[in-house]
N, C-alpha and C positions, 0 to 999 in steps of 0.2 A: 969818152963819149959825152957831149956836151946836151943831146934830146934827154928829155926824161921818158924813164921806163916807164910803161903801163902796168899796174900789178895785175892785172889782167889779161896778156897779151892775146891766149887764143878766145876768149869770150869775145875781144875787140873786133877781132877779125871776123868771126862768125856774124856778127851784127854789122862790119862792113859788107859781107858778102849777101849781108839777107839787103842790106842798104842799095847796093849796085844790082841786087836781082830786082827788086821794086822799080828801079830806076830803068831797068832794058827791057823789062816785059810791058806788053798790050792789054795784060790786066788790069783792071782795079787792085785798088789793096786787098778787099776782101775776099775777089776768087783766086789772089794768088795765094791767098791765107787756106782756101779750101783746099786746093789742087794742092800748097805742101802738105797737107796733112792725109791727103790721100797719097803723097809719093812714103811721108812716113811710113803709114801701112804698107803698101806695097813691098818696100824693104824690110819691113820688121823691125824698125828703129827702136833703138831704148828708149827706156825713160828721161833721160835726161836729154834726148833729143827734141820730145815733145815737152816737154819744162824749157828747154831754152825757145821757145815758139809760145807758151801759154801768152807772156804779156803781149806780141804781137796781135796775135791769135783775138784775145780780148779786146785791145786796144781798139780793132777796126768792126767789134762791133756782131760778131759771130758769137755766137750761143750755141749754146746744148744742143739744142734741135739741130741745128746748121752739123753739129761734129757729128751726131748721130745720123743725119738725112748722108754727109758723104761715106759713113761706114758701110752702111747701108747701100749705097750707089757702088762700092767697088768690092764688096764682099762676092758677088758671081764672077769675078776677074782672080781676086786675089785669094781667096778660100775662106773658109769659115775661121781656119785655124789663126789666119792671118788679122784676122777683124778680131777674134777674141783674145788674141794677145794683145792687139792694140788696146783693148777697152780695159785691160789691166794693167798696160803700162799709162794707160792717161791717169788710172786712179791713182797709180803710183807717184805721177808727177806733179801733180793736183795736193800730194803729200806732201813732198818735198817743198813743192813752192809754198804752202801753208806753212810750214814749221822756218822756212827761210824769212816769212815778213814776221811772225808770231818772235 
């Protein structure tokens, strides 16, 4: 095989798919940055689902309040139980990315 491998390959792909998801939706960057983190909750995603979303997440400019205002917006949909795991897996990931630049 004459390409070179990525040592990376499924992070690559996650970041083409977040790439072509920016590129086909009618959102802006940053509501599409809210609505995924409202579909994280919704599903109850891990940690490491919302750690591969933090530098997106930041990059376009969303803040604390913004992640708190959509917990808030989809906690009567998704339950209480739903939003408080989210709020301890973000600390989690908020972890993990800390100890990954440190």
């Amino acid at each position: 095989m004459t390409e070179l491998q990525s040592e990376t390959p499924v992070l690559d792909l996650l970041a083409s798919m977040t790439a072509d998801s920016l590129a086909a939706s009618s959102l802006d960057s940053e509501e599409l940055m809210l609505v995924r983190i409202a579909a994280l909750v919704a599903v109850d995603a891990p940690a490491v689902s919302y750690a591969t979303n933090l530098e997106a997440i930041a990059s376009v400019g969303i803040d604390v309040e913004r992640v708190r205002g959509v917990l808030a917006a989809v906690a009567p949909i998704v339950g209480t139980a739903r939003v408080a795991s989210a709020i301890g897996k973000i600390a989690e990931a908020l972890d993990v990315a800390l100890e990954e630049v440190s």
